[in-house]
PyMOL Python script that loads the backbone (N, CA, C, O; Angstrom):
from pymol import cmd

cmd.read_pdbstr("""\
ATOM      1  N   UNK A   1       0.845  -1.167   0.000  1.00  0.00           N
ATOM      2  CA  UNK A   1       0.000   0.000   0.000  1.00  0.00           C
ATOM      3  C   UNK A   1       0.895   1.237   0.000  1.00  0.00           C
ATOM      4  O   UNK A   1       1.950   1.327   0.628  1.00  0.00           O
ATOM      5  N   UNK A   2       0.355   2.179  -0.775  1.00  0.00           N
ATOM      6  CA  UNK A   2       1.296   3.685  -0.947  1.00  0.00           C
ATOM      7  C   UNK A   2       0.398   4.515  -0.529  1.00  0.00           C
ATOM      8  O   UNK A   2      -0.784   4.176  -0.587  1.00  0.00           O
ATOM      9  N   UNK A   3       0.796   5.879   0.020  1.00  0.00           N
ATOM     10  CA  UNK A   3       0.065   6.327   0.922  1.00  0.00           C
ATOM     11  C   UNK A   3       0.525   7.803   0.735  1.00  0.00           C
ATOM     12  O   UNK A   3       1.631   7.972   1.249  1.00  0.00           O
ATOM     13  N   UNK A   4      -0.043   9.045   0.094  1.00  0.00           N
ATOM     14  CA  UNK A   4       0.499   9.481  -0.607  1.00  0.00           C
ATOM     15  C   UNK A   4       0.075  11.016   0.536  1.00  0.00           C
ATOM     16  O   UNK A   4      -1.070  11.089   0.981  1.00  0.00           O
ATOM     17  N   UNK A   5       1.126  12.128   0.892  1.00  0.00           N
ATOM     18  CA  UNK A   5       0.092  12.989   1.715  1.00  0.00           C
ATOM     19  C   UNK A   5       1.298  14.041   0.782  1.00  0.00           C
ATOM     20  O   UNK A   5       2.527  14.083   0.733  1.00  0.00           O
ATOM     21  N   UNK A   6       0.224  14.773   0.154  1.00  0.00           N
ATOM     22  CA  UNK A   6       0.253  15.907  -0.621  1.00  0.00           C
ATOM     23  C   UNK A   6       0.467  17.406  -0.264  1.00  0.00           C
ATOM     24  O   UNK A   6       0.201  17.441   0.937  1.00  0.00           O
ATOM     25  N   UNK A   7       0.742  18.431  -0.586  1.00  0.00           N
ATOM     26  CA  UNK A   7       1.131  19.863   0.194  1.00  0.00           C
ATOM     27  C   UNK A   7       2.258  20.230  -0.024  1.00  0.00           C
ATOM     28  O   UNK A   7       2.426  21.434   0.167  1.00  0.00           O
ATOM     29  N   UNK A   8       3.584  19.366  -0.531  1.00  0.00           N
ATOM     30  CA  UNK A   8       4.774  19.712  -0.419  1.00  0.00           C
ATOM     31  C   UNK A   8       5.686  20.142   0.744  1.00  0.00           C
ATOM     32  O   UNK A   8       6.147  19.244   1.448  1.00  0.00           O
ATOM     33  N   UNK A   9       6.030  21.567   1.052  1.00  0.00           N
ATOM     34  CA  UNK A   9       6.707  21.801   1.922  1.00  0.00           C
ATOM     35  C   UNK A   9       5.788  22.667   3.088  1.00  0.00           C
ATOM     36  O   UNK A   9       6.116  22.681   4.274  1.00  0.00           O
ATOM     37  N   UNK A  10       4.771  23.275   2.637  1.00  0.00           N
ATOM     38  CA  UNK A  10       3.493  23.217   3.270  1.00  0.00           C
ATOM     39  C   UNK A  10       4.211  22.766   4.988  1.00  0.00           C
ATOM     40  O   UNK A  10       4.843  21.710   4.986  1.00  0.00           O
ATOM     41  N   UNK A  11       4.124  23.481   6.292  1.00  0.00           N
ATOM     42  CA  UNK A  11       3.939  23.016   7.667  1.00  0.00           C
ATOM     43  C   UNK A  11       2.886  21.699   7.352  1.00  0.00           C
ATOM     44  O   UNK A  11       3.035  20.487   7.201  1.00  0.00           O
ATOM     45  N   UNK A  12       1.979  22.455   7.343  1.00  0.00           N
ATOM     46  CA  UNK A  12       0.360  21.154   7.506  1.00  0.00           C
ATOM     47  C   UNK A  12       0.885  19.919   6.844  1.00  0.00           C
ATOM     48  O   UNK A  12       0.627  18.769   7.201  1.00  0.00           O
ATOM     49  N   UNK A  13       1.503  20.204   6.034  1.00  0.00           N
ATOM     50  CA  UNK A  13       1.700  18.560   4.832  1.00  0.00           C
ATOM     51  C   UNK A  13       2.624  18.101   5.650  1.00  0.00           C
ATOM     52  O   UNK A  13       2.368  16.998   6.134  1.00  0.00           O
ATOM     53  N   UNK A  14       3.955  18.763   6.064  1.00  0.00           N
ATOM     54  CA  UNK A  14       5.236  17.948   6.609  1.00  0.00           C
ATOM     55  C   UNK A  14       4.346  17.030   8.629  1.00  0.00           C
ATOM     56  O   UNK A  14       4.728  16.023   9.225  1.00  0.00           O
ATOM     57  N   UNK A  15       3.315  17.903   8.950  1.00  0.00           N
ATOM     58  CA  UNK A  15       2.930  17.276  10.205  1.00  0.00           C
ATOM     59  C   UNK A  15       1.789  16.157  10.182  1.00  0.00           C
ATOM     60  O   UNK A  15       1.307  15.467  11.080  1.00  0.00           O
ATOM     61  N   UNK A  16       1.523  16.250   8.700  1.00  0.00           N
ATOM     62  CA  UNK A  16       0.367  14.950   8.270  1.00  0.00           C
ATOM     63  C   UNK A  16       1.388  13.861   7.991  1.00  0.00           C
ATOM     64  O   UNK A  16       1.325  12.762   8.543  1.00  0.00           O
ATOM     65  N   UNK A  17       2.389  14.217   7.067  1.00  0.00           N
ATOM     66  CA  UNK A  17       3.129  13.244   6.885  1.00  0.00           C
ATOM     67  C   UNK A  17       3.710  12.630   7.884  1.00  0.00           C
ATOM     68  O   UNK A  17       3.855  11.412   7.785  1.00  0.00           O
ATOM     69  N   UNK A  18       4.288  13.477   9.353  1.00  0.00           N
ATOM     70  CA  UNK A  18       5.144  12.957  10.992  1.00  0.00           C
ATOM     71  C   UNK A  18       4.081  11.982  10.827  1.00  0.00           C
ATOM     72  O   UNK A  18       4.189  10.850  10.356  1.00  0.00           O
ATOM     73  N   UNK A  19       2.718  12.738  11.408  1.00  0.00           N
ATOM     74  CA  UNK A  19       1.403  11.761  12.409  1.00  0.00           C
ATOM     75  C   UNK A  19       1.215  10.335  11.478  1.00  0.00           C
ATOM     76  O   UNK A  19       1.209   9.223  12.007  1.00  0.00           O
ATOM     77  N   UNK A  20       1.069  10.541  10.079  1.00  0.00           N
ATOM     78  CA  UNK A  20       0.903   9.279   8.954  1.00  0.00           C
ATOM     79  C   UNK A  20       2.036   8.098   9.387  1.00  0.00           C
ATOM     80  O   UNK A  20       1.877   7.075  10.052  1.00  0.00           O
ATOM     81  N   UNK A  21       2.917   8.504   8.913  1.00  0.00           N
ATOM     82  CA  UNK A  21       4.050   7.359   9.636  1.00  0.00           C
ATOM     83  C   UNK A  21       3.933   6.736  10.856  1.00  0.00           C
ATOM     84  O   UNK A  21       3.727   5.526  10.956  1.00  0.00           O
ATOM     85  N   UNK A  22       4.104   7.808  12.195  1.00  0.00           N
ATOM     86  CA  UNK A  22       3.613   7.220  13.553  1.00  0.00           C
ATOM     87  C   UNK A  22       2.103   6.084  13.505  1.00  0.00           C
ATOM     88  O   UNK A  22       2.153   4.964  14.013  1.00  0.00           O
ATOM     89  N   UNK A  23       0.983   6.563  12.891  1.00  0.00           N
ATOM     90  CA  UNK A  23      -0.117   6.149  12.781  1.00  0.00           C
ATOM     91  C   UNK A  23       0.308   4.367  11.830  1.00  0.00           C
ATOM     92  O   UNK A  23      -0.312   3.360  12.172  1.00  0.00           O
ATOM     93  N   UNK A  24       1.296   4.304  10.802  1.00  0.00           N
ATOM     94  CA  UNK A  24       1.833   3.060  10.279  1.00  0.00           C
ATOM     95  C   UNK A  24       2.348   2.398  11.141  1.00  0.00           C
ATOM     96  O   UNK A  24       1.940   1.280  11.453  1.00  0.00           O
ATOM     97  N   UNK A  25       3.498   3.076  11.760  1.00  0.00           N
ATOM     98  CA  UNK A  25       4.007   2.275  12.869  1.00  0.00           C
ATOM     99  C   UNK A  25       3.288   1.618  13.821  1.00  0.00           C
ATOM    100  O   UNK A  25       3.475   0.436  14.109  1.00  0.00           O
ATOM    101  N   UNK A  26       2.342   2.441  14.403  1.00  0.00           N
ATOM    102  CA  UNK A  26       1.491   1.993  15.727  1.00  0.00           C
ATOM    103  C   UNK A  26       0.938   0.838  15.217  1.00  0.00           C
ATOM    104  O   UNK A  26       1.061  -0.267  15.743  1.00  0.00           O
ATOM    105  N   UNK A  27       0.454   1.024  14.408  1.00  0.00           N
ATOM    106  CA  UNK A  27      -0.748  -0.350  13.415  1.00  0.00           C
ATOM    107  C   UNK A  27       0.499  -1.212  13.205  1.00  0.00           C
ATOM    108  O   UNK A  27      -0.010  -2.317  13.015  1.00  0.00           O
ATOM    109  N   UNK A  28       1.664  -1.359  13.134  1.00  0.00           N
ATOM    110  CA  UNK A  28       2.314  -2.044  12.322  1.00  0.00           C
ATOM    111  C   UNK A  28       1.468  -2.898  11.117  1.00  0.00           C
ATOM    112  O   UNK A  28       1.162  -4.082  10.978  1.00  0.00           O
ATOM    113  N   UNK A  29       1.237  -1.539  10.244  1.00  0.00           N
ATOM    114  CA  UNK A  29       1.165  -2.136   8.766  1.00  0.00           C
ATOM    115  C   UNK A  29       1.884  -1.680   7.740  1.00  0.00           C
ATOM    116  O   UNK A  29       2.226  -0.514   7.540  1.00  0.00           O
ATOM    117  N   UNK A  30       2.133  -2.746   7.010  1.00  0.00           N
ATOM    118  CA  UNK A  30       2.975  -2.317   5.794  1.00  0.00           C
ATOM    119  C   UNK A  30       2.586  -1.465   4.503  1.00  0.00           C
ATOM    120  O   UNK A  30       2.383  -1.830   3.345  1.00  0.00           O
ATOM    121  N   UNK A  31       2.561  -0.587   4.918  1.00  0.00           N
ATOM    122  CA  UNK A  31       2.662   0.522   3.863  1.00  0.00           C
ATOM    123  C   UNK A  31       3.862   1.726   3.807  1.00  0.00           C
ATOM    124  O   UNK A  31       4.481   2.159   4.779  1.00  0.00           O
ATOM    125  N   UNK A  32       4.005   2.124   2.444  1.00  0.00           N
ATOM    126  CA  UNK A  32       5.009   3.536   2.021  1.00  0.00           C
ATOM    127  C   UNK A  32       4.280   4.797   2.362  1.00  0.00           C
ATOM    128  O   UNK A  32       3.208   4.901   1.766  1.00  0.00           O
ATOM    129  N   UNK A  33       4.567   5.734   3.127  1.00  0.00           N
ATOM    130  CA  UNK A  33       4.468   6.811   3.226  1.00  0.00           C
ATOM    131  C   UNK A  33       5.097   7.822   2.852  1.00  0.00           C
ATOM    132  O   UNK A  33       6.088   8.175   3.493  1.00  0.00           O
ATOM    133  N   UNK A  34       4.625   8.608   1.600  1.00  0.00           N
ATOM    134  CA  UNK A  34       5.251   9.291   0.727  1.00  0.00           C
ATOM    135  C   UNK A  34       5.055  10.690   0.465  1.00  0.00           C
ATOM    136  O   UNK A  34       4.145  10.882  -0.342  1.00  0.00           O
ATOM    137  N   UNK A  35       5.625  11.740   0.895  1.00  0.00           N
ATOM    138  CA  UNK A  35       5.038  13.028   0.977  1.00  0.00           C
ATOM    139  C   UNK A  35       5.546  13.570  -0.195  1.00  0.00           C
ATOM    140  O   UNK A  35       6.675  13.365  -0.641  1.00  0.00           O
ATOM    141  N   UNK A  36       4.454  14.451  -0.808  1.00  0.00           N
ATOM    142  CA  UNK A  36       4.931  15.278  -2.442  1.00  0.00           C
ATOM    143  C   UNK A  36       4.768  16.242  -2.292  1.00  0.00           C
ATOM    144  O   UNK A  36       4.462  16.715  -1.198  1.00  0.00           O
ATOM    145  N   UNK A  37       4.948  17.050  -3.602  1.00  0.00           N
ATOM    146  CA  UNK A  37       4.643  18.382  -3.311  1.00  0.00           C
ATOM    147  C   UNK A  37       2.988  18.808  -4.225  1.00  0.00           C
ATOM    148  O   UNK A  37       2.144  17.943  -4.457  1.00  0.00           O
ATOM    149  N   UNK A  38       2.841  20.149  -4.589  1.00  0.00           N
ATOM    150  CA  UNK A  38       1.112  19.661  -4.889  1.00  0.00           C
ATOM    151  C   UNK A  38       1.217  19.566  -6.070  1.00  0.00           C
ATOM    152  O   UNK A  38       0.100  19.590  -6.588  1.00  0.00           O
ATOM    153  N   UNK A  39       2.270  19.436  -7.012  1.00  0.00           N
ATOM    154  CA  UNK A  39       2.182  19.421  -8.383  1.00  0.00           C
ATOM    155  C   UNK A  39       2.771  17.806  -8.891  1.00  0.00           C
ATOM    156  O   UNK A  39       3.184  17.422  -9.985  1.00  0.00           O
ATOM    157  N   UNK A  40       2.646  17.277  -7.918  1.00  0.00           N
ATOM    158  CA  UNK A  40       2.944  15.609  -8.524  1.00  0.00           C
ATOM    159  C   UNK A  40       2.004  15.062  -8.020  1.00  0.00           C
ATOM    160  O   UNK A  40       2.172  14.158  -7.201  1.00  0.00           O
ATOM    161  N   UNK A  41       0.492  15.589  -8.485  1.00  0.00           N
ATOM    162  CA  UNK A  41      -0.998  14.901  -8.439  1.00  0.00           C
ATOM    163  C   UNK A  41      -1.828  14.937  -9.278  1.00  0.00           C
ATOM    164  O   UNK A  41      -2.986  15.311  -9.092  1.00  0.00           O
ATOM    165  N   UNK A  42      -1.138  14.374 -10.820  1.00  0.00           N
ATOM    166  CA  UNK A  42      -2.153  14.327 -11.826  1.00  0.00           C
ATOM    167  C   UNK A  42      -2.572  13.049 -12.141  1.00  0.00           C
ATOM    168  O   UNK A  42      -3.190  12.775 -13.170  1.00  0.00           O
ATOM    169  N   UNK A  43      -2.132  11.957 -10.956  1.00  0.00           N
ATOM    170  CA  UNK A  43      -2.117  10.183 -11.415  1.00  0.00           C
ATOM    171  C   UNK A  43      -3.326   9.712 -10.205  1.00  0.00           C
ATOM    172  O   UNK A  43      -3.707   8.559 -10.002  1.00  0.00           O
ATOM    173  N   UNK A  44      -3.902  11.270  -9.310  1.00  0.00           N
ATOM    174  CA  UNK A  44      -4.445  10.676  -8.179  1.00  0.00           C
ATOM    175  C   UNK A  44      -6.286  10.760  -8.937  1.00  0.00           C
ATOM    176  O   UNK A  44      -6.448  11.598  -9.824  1.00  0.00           O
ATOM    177  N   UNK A  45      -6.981  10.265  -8.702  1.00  0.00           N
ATOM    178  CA  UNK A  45      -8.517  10.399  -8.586  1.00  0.00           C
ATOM    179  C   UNK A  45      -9.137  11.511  -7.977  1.00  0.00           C
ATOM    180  O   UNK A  45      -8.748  11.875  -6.867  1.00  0.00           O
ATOM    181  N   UNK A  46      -9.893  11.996  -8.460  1.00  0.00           N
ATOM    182  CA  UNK A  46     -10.689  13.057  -8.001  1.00  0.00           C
ATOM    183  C   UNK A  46     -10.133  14.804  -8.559  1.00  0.00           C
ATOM    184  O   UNK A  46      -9.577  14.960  -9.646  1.00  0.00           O
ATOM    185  N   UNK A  47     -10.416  15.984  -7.587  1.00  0.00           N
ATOM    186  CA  UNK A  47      -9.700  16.821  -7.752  1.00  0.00           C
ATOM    187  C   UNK A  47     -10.208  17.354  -6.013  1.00  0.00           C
ATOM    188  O   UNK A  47     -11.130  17.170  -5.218  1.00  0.00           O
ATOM    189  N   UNK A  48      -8.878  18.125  -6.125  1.00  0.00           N
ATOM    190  CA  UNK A  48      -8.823  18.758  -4.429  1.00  0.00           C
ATOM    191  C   UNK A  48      -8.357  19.838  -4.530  1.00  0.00           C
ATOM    192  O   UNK A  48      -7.452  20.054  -5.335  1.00  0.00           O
ATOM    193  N   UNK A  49      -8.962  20.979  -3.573  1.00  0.00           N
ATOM    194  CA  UNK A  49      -8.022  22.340  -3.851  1.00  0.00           C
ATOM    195  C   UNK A  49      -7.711  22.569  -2.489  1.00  0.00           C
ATOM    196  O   UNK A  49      -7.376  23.745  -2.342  1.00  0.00           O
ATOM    197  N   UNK A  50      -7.692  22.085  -1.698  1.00  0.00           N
ATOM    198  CA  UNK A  50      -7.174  21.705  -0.385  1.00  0.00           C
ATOM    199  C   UNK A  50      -6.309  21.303   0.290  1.00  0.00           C
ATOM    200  O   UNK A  50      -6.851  20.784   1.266  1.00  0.00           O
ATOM    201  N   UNK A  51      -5.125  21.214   0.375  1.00  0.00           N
ATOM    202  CA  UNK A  51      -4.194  20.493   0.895  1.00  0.00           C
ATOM    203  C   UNK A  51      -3.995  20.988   2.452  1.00  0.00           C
ATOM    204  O   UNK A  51      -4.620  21.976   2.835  1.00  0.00           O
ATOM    205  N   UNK A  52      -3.033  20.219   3.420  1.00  0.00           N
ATOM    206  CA  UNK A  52      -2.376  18.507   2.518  1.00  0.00           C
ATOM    207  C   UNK A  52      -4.057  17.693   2.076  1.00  0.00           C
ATOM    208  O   UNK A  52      -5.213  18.079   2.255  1.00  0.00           O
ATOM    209  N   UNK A  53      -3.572  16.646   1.549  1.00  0.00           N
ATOM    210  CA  UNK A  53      -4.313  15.633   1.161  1.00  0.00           C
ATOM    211  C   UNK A  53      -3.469  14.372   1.074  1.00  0.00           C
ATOM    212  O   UNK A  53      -2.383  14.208   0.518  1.00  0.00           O
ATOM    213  N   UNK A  54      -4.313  13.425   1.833  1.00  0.00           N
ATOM    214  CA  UNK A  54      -4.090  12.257   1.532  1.00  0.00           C
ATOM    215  C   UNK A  54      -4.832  11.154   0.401  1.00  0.00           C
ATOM    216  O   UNK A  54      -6.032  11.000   0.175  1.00  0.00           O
ATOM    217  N   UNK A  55      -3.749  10.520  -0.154  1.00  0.00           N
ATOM    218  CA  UNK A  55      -4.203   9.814  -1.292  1.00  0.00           C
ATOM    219  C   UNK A  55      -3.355   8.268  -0.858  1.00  0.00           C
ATOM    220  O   UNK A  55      -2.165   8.116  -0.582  1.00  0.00           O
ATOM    221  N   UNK A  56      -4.899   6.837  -0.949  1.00  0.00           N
ATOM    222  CA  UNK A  56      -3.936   5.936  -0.616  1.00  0.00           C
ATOM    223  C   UNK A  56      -4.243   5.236  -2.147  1.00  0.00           C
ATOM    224  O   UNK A  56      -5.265   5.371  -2.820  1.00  0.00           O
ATOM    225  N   UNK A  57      -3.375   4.674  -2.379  1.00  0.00           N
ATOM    226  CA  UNK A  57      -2.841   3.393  -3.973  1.00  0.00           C
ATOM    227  C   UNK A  57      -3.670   4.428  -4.757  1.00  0.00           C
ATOM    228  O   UNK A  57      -4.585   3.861  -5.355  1.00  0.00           O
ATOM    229  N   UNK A  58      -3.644   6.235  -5.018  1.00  0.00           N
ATOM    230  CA  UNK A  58      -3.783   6.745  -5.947  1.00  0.00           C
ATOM    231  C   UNK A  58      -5.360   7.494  -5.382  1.00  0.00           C
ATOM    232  O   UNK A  58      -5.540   8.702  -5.536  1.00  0.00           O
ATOM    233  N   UNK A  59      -6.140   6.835  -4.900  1.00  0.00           N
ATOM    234  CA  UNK A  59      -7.491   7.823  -4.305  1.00  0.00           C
ATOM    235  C   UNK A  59      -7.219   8.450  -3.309  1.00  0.00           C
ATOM    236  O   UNK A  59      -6.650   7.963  -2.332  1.00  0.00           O
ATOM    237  N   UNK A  60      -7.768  10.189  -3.466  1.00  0.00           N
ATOM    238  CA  UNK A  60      -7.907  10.633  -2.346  1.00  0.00           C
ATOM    239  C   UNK A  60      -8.553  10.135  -1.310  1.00  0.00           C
ATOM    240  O   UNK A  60      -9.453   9.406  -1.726  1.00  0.00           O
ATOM    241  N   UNK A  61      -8.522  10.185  -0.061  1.00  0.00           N
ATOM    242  CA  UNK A  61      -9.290  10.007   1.171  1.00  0.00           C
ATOM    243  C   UNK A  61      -9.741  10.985   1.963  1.00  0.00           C
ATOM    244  O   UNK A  61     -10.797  10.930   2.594  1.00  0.00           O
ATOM    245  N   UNK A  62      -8.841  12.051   1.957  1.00  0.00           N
ATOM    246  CA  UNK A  62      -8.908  13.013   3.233  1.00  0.00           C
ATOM    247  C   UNK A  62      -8.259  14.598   2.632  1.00  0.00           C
ATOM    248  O   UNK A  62      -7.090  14.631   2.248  1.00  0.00           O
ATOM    249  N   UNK A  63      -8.803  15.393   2.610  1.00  0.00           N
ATOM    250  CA  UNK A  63      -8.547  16.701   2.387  1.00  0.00           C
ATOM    251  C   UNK A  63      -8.150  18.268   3.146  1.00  0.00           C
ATOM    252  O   UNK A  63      -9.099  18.853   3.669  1.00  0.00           O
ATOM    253  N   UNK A  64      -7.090  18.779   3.191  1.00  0.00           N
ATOM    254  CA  UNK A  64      -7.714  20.101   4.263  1.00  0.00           C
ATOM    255  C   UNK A  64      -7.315  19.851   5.956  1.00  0.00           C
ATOM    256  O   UNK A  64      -7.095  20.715   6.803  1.00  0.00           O
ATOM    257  N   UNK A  65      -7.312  18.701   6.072  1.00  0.00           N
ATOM    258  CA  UNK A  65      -7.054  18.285   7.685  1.00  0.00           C
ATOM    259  C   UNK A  65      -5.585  18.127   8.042  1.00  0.00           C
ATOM    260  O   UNK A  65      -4.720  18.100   7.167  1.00  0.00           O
ATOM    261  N   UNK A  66      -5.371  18.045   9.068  1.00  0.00           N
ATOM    262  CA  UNK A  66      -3.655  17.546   9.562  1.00  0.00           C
ATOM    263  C   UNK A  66      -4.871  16.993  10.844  1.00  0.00           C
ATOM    264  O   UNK A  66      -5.688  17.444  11.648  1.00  0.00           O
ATOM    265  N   UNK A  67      -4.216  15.540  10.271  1.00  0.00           N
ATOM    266  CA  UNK A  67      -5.171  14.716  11.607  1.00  0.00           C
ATOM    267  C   UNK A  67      -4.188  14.097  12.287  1.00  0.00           C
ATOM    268  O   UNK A  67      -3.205  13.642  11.702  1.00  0.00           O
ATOM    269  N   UNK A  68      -4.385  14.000  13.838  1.00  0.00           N
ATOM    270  CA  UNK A  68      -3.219  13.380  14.743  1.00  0.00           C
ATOM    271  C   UNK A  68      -2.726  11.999  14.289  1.00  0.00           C
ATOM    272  O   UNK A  68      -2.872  11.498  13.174  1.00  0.00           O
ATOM    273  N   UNK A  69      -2.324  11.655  14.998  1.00  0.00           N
ATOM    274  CA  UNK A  69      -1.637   9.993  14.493  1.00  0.00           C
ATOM    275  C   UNK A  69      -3.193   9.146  14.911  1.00  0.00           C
ATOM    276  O   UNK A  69      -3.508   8.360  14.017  1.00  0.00           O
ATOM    277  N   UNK A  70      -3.983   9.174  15.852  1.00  0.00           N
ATOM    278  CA  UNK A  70      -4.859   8.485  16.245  1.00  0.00           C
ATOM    279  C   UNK A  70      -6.004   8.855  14.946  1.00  0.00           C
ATOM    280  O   UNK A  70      -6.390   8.035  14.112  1.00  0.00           O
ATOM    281  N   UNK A  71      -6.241   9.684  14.993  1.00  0.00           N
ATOM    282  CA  UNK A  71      -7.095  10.189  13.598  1.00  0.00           C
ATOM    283  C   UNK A  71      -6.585   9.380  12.135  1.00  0.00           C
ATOM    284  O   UNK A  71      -7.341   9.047  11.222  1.00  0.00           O
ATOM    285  N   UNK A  72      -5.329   9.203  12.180  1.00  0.00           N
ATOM    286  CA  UNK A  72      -4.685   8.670  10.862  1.00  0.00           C
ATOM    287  C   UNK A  72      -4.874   6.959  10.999  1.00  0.00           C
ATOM    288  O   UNK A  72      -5.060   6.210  10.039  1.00  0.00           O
ATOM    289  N   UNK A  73      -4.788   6.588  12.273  1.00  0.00           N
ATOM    290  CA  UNK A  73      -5.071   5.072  11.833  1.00  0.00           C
ATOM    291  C   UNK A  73      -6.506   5.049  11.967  1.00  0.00           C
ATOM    292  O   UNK A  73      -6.912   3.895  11.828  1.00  0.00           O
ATOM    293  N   UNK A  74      -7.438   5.885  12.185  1.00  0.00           N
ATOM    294  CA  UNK A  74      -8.575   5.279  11.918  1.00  0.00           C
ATOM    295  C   UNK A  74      -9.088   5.580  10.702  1.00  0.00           C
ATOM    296  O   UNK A  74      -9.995   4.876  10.257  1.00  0.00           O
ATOM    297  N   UNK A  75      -8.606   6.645   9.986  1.00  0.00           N
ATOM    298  CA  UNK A  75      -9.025   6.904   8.637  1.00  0.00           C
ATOM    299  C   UNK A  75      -8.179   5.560   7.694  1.00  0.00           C
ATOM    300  O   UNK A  75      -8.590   5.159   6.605  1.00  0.00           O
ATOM    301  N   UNK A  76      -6.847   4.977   8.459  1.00  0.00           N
ATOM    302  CA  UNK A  76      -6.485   3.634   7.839  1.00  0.00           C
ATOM    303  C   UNK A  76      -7.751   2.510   7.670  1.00  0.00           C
ATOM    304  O   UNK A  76      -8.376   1.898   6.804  1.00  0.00           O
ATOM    305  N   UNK A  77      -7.675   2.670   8.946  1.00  0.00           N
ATOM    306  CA  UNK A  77      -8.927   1.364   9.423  1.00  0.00           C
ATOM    307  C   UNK A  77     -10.363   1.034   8.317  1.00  0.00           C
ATOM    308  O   UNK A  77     -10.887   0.044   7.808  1.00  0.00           O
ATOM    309  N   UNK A  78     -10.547   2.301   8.334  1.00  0.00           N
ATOM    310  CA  UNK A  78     -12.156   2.345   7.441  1.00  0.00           C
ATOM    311  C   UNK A  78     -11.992   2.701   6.083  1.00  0.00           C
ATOM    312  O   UNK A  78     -12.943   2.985   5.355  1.00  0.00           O
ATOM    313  N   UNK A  79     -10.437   2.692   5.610  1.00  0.00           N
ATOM    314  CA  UNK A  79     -10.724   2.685   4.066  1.00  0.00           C
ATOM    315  C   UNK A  79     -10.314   1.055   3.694  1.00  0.00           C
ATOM    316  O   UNK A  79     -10.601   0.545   2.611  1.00  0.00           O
ATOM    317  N   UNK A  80      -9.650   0.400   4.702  1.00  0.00           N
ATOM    318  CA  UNK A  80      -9.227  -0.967   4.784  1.00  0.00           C
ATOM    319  C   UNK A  80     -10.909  -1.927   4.468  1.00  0.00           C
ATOM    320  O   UNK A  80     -11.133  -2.770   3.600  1.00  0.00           O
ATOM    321  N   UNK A  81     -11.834  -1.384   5.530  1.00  0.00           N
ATOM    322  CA  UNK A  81     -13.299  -1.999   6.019  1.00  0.00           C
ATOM    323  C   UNK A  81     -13.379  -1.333   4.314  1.00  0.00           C
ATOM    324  O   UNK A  81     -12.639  -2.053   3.644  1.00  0.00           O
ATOM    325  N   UNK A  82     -13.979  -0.287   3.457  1.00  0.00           N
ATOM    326  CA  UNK A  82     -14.110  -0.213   2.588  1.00  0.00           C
ATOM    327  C   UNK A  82     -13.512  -0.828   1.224  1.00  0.00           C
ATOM    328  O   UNK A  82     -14.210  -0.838   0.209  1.00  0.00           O
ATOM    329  N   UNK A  83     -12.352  -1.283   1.228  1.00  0.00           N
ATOM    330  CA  UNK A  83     -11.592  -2.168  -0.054  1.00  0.00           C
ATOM    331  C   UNK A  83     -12.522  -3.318  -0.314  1.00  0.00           C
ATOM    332  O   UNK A  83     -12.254  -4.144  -1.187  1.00  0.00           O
TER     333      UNK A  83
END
""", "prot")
cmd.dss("prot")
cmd.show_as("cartoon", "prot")
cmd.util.cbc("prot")
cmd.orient("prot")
């Protein structure tokens, strides 16, 4: 799983990306956590004018937020229950 949190150098993007990782770790699940900047998002689904944004295996999920690490594994959790 790739896990994509968007914004670039953006504060908000670099502290979605900290909490995203911590939130992998805690779960110990295997996924890449990959932070971009906002112009390497023409391969994702949807459109967002919001950042950061998270995008997992290419769909957005989450827009506009910097969610804590506890917030991040549950937005893991329920796109997992959704696949």
């Amino acid at each position: 799983m790739r896990i994509e949190i968007i914004g670039g150098q953006e504060t908000a993007a670099k502290s979605l990306h900290k909490n995203m990782e911590q939130a992998v770790l805690n779960m110990e699940f295997p996924a890449e956590v990959v932070l971009k900047g906002n112009n390497d998002k023409p391969d994702l689904q949807g459109s967002f004018p919001n950042s950061p944004v998270v995008a997992i295996d290419g769909r957005v999920i989450c827009e506009g937020k910097v969610l804590s690490p506890s917030e991040c594994s549950k937005l893991l959790a329920n796109y997992l229950v959704g696949i």
